[in-house]
N, C-alpha and C positions, 0 to 999 in steps of 0.2 A: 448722450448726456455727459456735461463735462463732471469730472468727480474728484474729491479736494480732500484734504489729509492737513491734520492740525495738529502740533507738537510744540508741547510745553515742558520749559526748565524754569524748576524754582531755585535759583542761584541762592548764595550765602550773600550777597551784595545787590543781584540782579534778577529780574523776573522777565523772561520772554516767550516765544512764541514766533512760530514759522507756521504759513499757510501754502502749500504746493499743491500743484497740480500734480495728482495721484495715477496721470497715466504718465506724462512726459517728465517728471519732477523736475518741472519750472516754479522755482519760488517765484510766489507773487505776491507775499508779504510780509515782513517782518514786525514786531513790535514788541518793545522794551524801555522797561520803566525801571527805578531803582526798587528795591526790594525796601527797606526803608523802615525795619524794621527791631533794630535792636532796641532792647530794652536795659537801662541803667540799673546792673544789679551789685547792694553792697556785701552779697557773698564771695568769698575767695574765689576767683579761677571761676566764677560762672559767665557763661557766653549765652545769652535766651535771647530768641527773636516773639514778635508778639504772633499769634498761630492767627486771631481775627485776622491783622491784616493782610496778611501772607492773602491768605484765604480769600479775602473780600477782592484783593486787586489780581490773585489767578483767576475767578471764576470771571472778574470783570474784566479782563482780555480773551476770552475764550466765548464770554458770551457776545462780544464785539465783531471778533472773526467771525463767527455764526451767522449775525446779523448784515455783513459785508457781501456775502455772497452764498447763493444757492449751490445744492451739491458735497457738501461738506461730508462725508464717508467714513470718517474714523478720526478718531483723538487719541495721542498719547500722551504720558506724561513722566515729565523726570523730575529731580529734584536731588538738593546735596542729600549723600547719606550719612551714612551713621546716627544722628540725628534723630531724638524719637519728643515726641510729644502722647499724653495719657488722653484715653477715652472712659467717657463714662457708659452705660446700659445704653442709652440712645445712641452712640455712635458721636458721640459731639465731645471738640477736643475741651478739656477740662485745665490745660496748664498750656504754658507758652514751649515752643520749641526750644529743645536743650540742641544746641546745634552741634557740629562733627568737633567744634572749639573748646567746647566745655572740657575744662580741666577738673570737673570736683572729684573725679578718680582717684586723683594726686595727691588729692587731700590725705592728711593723717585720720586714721580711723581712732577708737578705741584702742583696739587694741597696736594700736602705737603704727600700724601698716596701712598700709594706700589699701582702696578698694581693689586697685589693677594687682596688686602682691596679694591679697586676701583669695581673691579670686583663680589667679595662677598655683597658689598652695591646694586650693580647696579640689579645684577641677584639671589642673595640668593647663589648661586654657592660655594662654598668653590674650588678654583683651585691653588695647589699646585704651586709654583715656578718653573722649569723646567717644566712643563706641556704645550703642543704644545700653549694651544691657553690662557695661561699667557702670555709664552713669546711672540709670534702674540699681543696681544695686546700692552705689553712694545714695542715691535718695533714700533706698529701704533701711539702710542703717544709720542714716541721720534725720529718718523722721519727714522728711522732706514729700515723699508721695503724697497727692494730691489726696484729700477724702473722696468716696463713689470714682475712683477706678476701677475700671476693670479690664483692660489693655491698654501696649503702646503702640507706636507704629510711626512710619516714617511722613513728613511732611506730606511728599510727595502722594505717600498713600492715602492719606487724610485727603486729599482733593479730588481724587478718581472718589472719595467714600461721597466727598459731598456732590459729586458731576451726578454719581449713579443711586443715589439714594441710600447703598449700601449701611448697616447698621456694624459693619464687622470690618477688619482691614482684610486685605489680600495682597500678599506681599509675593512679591517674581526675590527667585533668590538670587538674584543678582543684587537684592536689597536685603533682605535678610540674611547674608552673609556678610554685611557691612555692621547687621549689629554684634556680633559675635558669639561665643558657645556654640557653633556651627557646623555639622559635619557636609563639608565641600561634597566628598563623594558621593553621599546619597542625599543630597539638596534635602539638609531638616535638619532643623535642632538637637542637641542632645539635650533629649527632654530629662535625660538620671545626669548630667550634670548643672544642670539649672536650678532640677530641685535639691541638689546637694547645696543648694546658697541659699536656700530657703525662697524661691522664688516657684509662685505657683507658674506651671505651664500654659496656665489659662491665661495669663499677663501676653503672651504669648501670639503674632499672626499668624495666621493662619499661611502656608506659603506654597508656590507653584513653580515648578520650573517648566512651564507647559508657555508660548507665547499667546497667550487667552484672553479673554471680552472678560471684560468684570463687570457690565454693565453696559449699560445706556445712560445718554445724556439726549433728549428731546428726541429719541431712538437715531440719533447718531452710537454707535459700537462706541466705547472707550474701555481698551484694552488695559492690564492690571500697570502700574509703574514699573519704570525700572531704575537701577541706580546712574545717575550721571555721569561718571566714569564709562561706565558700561554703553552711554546712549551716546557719550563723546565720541567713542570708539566705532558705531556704528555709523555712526554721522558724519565720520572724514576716512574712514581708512576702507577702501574700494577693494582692495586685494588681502582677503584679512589672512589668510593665509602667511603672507610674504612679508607683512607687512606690520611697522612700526611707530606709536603713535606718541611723539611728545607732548603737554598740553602744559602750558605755563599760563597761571592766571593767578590769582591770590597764593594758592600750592601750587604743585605742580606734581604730575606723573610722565612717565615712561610705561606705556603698556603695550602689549605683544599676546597673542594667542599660543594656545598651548596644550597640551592634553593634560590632564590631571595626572601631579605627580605631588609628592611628597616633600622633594628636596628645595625648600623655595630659599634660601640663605635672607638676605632682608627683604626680601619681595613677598608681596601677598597673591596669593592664588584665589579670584575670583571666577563665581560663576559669569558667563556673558548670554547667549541665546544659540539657541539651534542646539544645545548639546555640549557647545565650547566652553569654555574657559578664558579668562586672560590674567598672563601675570602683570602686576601693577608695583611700581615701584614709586612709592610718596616722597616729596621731598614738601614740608608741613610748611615754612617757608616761601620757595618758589619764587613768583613773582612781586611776591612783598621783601623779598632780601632787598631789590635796586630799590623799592618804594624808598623802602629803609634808609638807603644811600640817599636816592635824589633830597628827604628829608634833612639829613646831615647835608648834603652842600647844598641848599637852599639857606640852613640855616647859618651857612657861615657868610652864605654871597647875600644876608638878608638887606641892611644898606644901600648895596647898590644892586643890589637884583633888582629890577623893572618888572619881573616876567612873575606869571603867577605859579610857573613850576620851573625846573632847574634843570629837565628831561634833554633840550635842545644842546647847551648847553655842554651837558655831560656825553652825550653822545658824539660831540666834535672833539673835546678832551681824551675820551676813550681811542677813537679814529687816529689821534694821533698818536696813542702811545703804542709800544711793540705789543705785537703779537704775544712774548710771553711774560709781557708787564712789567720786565723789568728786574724778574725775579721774585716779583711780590703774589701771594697767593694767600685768597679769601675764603675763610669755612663757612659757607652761610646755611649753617644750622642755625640760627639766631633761635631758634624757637622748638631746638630740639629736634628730635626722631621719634619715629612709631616706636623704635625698640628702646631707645634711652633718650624720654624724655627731656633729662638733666643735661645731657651736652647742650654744647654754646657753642657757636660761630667764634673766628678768631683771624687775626692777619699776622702774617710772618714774611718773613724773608727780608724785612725791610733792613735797609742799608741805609748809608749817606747822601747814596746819589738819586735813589729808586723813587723815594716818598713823593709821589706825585699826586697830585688829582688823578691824571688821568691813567694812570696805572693801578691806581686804587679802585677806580670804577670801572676799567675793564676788567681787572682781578675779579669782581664782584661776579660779573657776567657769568665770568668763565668759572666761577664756580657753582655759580647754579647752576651751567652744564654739567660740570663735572658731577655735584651731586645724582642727577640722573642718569650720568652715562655709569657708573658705577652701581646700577643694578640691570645693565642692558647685559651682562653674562654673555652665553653663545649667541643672541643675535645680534652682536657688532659687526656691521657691513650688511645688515638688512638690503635687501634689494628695494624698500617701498618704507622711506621713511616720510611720517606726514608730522606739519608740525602745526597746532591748533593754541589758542589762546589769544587776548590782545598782547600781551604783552612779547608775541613772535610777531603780531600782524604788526606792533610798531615800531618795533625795532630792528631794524633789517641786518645793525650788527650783531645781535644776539643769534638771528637766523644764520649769519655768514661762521658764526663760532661753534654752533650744533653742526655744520655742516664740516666743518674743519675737526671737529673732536670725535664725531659718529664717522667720517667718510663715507659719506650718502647724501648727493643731491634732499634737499630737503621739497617737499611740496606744499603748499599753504591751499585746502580748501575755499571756493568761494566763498561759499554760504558762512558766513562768520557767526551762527547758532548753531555751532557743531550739534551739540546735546539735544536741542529746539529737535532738527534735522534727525540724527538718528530715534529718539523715542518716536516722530513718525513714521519714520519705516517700521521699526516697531510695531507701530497700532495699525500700519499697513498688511506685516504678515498675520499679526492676531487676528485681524479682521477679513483676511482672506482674500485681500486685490490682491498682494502680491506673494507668490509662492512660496519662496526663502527669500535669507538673505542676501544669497548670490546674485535673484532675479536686482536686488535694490543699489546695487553696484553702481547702474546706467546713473543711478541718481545723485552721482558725487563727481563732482569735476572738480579743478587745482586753477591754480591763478600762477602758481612755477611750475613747471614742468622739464625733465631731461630732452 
């Protein structure tokens, strides 16, 4: 009997879904819709998507796949993290998703400091801005939590709650380490520094580092969520050992396996599965720096631009100018850093002769490599660099300048649902078709190859 494996990502933009055959992992279907979801808020720095509809149009690709074909053996699921939405006593989300964007951390409190400074005095903790339990706390002290809460939890987890009936989250700490106050080494919360912010532990999921069934969905298995970084990483990188995974899309990372250590300098040390680890390096940015650009010269060629983006364009412009720009060189922090949110992107080097189009937009490029080649530390020259995201699959010079900055043949996975792809291997070892992860290897092939 043939037997099929179904894996969902709930994007910050995009909603999808891979349906593979669970012995030979032959994709046999893809499906993606816009996410579609934000919500117009007139609070400072808030970023909310509506959690209905998330909800309405995941479980309605999921119950489509189901309906498509018999056989279907296991569900997983991913979704962006850091990102929490509240639950009330029935397990039903009560506010919209505060997504990994939200800045109300930033905000000035009372007493004249950000939540993320509040929180670092209080606990040592360093927690990010968009980070679940930043933003839980700006809400607790501006009044903002929802009445009849009684937990948060990750989007992602909210849809296994509603696949499996579940009344409670259960959260893989590959996700609850995304919301932060986290102790990495022994995968749990620091429950005595959580309640040092006055936050009861009961707001709190419940969490597993075990790859485990949280359920059934029409007694199909649906194993617990994992974080999207973590199932990108599963979903394209075959040799995870050796190997190095770039992911350029709205952000972008740089992630690598690793043993639990301490010294991470701007990289975060995440949980991953089987026991591992991977350090990830954010650049918040990413593949909205060139958006950014292609915006600016659209807006200038608007006149006689014909075309409905400026992509093509910019890309023959870039092709022709040197390889080191000319001397010009692009910070594209536009939107800040995990550690200091307050830096700005900038351009320098410009001269009389340099100021080009196309040195300006190759400069771009090359600096959102550079931002990530700048937390690749000891694994510069990786033997197994893969490079995932649209914005590698469309742009072939962006892939030719990773490969010239990294010195590493780059590889681009087929399956373009990196994330889709790894949380069902995921929900394949939870569910017990496939051994480990090692066995799930077979199931990722490259479209470049050495």
């Amino acid at each position: 009997m043939e037997r099929y494996a179904i894996g969902l990502d709930i994007g910050t933009t995009g909603i999808s879904a891979v349906l593979i055959d669970a012995d030979s992992g032959r994709l046999c279907r893809t499906v993606s819709e816009a996410n579609g979801s934000f919500i117009e808020s007139g609070h400072p720095r808030e970023f909310i998507q509506d959690t209905e509809i998330i909800a309405c149009r995941a479980l309605g690709i999921i119950e489509d796949l189901i309906s498509s074909i018999s056989g279907v053996c296991s569900i997983g699921v991913t979704g962006q993290m850091h990102g929490i939405l509240y639950l009330n006593g029935d397990g039903r989300a009560i506010s919209p998703l505060y997504t990994w964007q939200d800045q109300r951390a930033e905000n000035k409190l009372l007493s004249g400091k950000t939540a993320c400074e509040e929180i670092r005095e209080i606990t040592g903790y360093t927690v990010h801005a968009g980070y679940g339990l930043a933003t839980h706390y700006a809400n607790l002290k501006l009044g903002l939590v929802p009445k009849g809460a009684v937990s948060f939890c990750t989007i992602h987890d909210y849809i296994v709650m509603l696949l499996t009936g579940r009344k409670t989250p259960l959260t893989h700490t590959s996700d609850a380490a995304s919301l932060g106050i986290y102790n990495l080494k022994h995968h749990r919360f620091d429950i005595q520094a959580v309640e040092s912010l006055g936050i009861s532990p009961s707001m709190l999921p419940e969490v597993t580092s075990e790859e485990m069934t949280a359920g059934y969905f029409n007694g199909i298995p649906v194993s617990c969520a994992i974080g999207d970084n973590q199932a990108a990483f599963l979903g394209s990188v075959a040799d995870m050992e050796r190997g190095m995974l770039i992911n350029i899309g709205t952000g972008s990372q740089l992630s690598y396996v690793t043993d639990y250590c301490e010294d991470r300098g701007e990289c975060e040390l995440r949980p991953l599965a089987g026991g591992k680890y991977i350090m990830a390096g954010s650049a918040l940015c990413g593949g909205r720096a060139y958006a950014i650009m292609e915006r600016f010269i659209r807006a200038l060629s608007a006149e006689s631009c014909q075309e409905s983006s400026a992509y093509a364009l910019m890309e023959k412009l870039a092709r022709e100018a040197p390889p080191d720009c000319g001397g010009i060189a692009v910070d594209t922090r536009f939107a800040g850093s995990r550690s200091n949110p307050s830096v700005r992107g900038s351009v320098s080097g410009i001269d009389t002769a340099n100021f080009t189009p196309g040195n300006l937009i190759r400069a771009t490029l090359c600096g959102m490599v550079d931002e990530l080649h700048a937390y690749a530390k000891d694994k510069i020259g990786a033997a197994f660099l893969v490079g995932s995201g649209n914005a590698i699959r469309r742009n072939v010079l962006l892939a030719e300048i990773i490969e010239e900055r990294f010195g590493c043949r780059l590889m681009i996975p087929k399956n373009t649902e990196e994330a889709s792809l790894g949380t069902a291997l995921f929900g394949m070892v939870a569910g017990g078709i496939c051994a480990s992860f090692d066995d799930c290897a077979k199931f990722i092939d490259y479209t470049r190859e050495d």
